[in-house]
PDB file with one MODEL, atoms N, CA, C and O in Angstrom:
MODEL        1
ATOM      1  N   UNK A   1       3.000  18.204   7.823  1.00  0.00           N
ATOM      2  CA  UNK A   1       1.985  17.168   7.862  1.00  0.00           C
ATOM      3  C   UNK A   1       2.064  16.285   6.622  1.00  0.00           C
ATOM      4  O   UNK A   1       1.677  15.117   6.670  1.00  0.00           O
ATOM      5  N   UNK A   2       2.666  16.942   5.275  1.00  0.00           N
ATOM      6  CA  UNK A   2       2.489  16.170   4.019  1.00  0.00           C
ATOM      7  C   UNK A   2       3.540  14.947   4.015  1.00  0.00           C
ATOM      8  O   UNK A   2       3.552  13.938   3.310  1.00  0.00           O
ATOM      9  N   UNK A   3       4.655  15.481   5.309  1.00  0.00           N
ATOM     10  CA  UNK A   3       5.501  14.228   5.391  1.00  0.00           C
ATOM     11  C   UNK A   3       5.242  13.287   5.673  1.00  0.00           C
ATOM     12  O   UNK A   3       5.650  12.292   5.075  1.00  0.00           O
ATOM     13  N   UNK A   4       4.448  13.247   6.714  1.00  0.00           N
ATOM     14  CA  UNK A   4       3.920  12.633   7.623  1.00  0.00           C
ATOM     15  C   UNK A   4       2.946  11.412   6.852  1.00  0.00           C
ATOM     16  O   UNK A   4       2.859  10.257   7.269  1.00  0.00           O
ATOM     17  N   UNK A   5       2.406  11.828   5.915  1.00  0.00           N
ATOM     18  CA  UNK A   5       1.354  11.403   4.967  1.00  0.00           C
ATOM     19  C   UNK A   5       2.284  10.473   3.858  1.00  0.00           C
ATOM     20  O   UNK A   5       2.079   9.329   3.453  1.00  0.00           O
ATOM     21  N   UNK A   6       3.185  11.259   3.595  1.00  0.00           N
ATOM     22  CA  UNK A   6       4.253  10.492   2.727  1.00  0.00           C
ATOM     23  C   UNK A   6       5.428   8.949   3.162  1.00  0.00           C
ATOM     24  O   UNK A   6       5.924   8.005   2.548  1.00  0.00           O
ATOM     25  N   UNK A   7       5.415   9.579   4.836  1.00  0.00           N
ATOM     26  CA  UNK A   7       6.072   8.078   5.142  1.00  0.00           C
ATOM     27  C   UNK A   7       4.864   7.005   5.605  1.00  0.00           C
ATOM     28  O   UNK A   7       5.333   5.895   5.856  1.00  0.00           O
ATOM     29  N   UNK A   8       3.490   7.097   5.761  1.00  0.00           N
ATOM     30  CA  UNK A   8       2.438   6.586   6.085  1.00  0.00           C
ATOM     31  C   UNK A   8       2.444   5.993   4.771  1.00  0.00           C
ATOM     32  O   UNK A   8       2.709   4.797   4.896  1.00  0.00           O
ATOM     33  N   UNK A   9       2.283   6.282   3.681  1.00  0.00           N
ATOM     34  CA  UNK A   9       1.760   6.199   2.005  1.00  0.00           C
ATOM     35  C   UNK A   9       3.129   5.150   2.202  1.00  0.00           C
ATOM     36  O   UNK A   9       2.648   4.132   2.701  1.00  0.00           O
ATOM     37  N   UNK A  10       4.473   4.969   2.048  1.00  0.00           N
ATOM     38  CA  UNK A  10       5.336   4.186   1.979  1.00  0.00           C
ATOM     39  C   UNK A  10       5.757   2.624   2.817  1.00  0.00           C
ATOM     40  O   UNK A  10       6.306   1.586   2.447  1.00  0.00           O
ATOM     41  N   UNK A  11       5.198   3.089   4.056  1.00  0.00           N
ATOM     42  CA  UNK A  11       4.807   2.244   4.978  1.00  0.00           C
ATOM     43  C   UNK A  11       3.474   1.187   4.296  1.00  0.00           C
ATOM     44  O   UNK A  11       3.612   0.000   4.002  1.00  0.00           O
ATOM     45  N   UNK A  12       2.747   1.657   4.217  1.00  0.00           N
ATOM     46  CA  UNK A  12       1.700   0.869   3.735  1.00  0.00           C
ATOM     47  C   UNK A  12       1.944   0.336   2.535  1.00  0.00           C
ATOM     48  O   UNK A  12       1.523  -0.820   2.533  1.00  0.00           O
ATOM     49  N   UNK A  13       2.565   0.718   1.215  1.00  0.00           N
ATOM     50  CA  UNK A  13       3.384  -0.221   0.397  1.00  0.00           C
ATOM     51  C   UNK A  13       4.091  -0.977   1.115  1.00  0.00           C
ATOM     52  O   UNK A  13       3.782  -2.155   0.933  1.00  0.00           O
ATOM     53  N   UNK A  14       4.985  -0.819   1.925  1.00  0.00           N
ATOM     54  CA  UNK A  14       5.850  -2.000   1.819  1.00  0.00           C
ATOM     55  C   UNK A  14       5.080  -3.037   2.920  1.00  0.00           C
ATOM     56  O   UNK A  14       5.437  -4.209   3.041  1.00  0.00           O
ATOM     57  N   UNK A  15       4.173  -2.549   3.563  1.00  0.00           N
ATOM     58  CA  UNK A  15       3.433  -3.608   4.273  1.00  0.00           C
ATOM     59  C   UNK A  15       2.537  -4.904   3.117  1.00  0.00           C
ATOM     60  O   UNK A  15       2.632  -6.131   3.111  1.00  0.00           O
ATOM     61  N   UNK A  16       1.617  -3.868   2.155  1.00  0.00           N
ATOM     62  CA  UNK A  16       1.658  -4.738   0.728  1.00  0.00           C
ATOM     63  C   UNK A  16       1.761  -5.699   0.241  1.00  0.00           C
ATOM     64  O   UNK A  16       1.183  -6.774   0.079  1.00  0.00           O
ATOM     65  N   UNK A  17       3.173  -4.837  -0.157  1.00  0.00           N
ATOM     66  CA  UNK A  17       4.001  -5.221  -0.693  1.00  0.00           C
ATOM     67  C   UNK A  17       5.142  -7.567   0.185  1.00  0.00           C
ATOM     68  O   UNK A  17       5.641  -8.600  -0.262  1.00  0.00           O
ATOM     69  N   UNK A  18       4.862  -6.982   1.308  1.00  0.00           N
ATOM     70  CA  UNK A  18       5.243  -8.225   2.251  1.00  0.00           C
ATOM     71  C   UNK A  18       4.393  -9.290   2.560  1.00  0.00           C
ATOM     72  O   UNK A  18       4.627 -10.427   2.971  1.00  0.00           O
ATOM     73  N   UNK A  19       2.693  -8.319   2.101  1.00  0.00           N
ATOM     74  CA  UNK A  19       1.571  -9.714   2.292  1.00  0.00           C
ATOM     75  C   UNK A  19       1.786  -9.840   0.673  1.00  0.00           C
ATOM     76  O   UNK A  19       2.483 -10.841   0.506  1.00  0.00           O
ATOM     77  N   UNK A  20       1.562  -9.408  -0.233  1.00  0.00           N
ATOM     78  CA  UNK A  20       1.593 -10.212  -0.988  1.00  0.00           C
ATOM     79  C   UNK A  20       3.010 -11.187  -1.678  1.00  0.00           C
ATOM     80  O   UNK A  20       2.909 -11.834  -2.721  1.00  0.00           O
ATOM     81  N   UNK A  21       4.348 -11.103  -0.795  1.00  0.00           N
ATOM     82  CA  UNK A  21       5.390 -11.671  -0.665  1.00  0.00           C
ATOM     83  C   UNK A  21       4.708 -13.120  -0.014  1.00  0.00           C
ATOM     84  O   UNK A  21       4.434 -14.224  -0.484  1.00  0.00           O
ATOM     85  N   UNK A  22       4.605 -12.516   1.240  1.00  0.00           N
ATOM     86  CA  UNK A  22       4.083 -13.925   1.648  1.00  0.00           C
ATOM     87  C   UNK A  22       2.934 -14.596   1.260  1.00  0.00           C
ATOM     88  O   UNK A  22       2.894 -15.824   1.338  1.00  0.00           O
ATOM     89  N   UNK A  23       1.830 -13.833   0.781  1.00  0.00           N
ATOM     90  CA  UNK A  23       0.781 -14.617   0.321  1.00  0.00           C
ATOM     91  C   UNK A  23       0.945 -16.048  -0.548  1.00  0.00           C
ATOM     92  O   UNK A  23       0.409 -17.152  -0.448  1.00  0.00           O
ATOM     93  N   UNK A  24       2.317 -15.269  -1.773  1.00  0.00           N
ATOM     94  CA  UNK A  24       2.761 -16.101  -2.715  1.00  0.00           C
ATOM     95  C   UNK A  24       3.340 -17.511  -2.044  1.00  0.00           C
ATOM     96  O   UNK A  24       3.002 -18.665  -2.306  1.00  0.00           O
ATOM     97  N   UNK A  25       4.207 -17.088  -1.205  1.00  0.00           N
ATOM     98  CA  UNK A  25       4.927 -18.062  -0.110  1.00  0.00           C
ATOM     99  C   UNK A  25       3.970 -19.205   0.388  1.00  0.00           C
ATOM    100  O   UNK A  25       4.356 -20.351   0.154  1.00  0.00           O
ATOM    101  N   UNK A  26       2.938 -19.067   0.952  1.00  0.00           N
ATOM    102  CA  UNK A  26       1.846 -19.341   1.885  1.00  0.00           C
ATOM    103  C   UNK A  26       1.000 -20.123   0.661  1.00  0.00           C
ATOM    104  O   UNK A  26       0.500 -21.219   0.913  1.00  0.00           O
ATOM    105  N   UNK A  27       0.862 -19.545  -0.630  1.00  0.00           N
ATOM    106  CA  UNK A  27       0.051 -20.214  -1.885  1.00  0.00           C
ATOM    107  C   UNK A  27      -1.597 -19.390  -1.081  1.00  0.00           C
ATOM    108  O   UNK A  27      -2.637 -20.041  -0.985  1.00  0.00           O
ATOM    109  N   UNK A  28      -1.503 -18.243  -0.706  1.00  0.00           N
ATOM    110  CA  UNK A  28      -2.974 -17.601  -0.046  1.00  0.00           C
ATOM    111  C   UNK A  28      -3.481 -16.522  -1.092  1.00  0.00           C
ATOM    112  O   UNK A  28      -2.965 -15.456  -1.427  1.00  0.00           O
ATOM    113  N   UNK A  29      -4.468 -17.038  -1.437  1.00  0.00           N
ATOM    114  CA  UNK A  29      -5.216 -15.805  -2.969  1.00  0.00           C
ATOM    115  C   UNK A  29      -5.489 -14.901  -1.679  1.00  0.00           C
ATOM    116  O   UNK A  29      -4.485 -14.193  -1.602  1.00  0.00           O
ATOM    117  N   UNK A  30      -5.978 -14.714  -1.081  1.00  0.00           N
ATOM    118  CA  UNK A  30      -6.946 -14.260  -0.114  1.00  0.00           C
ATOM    119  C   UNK A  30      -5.770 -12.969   0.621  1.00  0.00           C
ATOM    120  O   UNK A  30      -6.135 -11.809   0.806  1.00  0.00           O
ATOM    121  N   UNK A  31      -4.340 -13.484   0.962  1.00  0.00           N
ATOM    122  CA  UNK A  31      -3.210 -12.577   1.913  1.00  0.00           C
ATOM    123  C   UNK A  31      -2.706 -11.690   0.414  1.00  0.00           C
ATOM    124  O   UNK A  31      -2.181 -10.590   0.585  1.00  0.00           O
ATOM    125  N   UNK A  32      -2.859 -12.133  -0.801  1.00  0.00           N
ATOM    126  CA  UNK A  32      -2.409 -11.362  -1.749  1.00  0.00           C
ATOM    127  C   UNK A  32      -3.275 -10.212  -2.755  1.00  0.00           C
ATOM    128  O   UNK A  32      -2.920  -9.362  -3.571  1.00  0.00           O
ATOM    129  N   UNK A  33      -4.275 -10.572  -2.347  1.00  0.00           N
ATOM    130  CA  UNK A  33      -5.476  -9.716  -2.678  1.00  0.00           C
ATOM    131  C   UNK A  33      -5.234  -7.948  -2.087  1.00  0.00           C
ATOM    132  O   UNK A  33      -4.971  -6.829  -2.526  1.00  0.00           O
ATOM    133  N   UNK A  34      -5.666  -8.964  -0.271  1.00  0.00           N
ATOM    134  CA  UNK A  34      -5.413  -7.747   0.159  1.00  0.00           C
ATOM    135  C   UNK A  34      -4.009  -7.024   0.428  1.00  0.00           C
ATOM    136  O   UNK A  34      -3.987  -6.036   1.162  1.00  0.00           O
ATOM    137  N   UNK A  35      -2.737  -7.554  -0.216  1.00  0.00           N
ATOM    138  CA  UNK A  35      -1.380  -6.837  -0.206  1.00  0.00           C
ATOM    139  C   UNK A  35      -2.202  -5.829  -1.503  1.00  0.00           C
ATOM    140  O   UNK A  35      -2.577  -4.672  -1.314  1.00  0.00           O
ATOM    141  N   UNK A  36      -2.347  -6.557  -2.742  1.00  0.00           N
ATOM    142  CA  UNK A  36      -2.874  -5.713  -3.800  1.00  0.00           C
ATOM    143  C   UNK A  36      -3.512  -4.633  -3.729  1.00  0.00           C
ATOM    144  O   UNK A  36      -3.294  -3.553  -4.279  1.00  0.00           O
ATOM    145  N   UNK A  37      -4.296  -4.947  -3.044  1.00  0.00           N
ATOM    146  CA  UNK A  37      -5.789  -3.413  -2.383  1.00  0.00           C
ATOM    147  C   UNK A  37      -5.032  -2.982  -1.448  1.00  0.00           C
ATOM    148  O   UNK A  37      -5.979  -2.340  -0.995  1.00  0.00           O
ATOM    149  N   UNK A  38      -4.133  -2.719  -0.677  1.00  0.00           N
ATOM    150  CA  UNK A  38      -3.277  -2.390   0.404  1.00  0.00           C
ATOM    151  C   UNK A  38      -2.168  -1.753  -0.564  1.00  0.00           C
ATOM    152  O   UNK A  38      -1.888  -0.677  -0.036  1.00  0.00           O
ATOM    153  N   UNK A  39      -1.424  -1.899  -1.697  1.00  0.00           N
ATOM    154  CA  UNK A  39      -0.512  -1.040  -2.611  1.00  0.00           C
ATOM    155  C   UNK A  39      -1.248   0.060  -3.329  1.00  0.00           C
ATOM    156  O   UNK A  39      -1.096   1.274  -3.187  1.00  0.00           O
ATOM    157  N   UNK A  40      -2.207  -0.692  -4.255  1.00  0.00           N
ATOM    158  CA  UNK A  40      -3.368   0.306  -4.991  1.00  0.00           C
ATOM    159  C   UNK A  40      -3.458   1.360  -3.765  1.00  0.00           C
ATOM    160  O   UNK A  40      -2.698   2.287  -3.483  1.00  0.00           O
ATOM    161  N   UNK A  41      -4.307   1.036  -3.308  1.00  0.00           N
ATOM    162  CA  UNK A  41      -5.220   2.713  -1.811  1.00  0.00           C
ATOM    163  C   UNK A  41      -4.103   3.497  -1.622  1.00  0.00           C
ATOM    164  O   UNK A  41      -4.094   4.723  -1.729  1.00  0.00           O
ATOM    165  N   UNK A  42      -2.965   2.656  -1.286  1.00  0.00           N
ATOM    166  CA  UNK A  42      -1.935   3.654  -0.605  1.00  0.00           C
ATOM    167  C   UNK A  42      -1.299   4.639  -1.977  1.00  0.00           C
ATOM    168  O   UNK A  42      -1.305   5.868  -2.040  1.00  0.00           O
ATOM    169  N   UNK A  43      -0.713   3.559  -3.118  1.00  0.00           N
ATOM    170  CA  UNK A  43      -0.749   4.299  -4.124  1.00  0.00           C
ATOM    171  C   UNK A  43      -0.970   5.670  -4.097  1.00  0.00           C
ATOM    172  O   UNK A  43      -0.282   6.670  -3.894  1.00  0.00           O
ATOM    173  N   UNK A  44      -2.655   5.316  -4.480  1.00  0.00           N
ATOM    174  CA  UNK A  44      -3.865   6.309  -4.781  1.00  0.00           C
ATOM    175  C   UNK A  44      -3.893   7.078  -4.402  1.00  0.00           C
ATOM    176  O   UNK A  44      -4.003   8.095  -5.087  1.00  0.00           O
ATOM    177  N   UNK A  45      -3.788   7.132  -2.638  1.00  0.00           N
ATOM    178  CA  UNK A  45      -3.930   8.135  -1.757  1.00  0.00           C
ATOM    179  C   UNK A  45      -2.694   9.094  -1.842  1.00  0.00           C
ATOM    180  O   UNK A  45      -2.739  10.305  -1.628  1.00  0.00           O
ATOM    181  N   UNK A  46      -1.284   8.176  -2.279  1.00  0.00           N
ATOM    182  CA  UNK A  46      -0.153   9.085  -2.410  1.00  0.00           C
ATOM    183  C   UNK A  46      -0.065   9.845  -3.503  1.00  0.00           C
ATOM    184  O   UNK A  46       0.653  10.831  -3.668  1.00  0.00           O
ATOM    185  N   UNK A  47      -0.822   9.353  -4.247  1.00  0.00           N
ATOM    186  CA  UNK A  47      -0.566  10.714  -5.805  1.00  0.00           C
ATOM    187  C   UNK A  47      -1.891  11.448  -5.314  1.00  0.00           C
ATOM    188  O   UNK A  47      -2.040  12.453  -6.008  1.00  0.00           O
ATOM    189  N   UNK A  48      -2.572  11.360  -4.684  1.00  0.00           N
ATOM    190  CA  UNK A  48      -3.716  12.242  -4.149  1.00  0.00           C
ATOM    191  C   UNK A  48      -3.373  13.576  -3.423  1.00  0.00           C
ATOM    192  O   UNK A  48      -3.677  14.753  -3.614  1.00  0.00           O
ATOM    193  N   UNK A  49      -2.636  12.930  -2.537  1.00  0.00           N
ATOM    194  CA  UNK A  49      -1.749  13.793  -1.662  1.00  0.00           C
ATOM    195  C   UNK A  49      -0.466  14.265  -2.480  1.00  0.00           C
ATOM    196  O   UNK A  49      -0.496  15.457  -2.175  1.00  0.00           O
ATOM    197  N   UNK A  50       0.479  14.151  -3.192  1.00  0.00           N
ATOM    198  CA  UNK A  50       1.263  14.951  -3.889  1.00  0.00           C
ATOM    199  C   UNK A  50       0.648  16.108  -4.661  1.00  0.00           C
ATOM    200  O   UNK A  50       0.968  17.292  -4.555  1.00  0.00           O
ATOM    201  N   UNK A  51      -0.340  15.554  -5.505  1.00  0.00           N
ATOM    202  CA  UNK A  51      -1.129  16.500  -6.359  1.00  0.00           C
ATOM    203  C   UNK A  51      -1.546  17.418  -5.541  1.00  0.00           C
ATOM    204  O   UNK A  51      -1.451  18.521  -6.080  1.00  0.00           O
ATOM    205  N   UNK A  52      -1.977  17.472  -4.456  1.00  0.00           N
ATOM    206  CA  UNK A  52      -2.842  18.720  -3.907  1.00  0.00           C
ATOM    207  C   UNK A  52      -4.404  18.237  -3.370  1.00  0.00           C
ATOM    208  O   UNK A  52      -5.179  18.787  -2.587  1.00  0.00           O
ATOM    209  N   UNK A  53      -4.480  17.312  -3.934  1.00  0.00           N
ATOM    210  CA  UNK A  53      -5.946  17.448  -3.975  1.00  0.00           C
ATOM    211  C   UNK A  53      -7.065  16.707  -2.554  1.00  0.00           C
ATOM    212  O   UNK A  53      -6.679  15.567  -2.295  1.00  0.00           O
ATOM    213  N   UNK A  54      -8.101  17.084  -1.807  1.00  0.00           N
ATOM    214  CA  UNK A  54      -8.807  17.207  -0.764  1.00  0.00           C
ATOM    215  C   UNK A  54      -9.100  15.907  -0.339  1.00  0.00           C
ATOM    216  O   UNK A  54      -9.783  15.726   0.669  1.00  0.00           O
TER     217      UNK A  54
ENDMDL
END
């Protein structure tokens, strides 16, 4: 299951990671925000989930 969690956690970076590609592209504060809050969570959630913790 932790894999499972781990290619989810990577997926969602590089999804991110592509709005805030294009946000820049587009000149959109708004599509790069949420790439930002969309890297951070997933981040977060992935050292959450490596560590162990609930």
């Amino acid at each position: 299951m932790r894999y499972v969690l781990t290619v989810g956690v990577i997926l969602a970076v590089a999804i991110g990671i592509a709005g805030i590609v294009l946000g820049e592209a587009d000149d959109s504060p708004g599509l790069q925000l949420l790439g930002v809050v969309l890297v951070i969570g997933a981040v977060a959630f992935g050292v959450r989930n490596v560590r162990g913790g609930s």
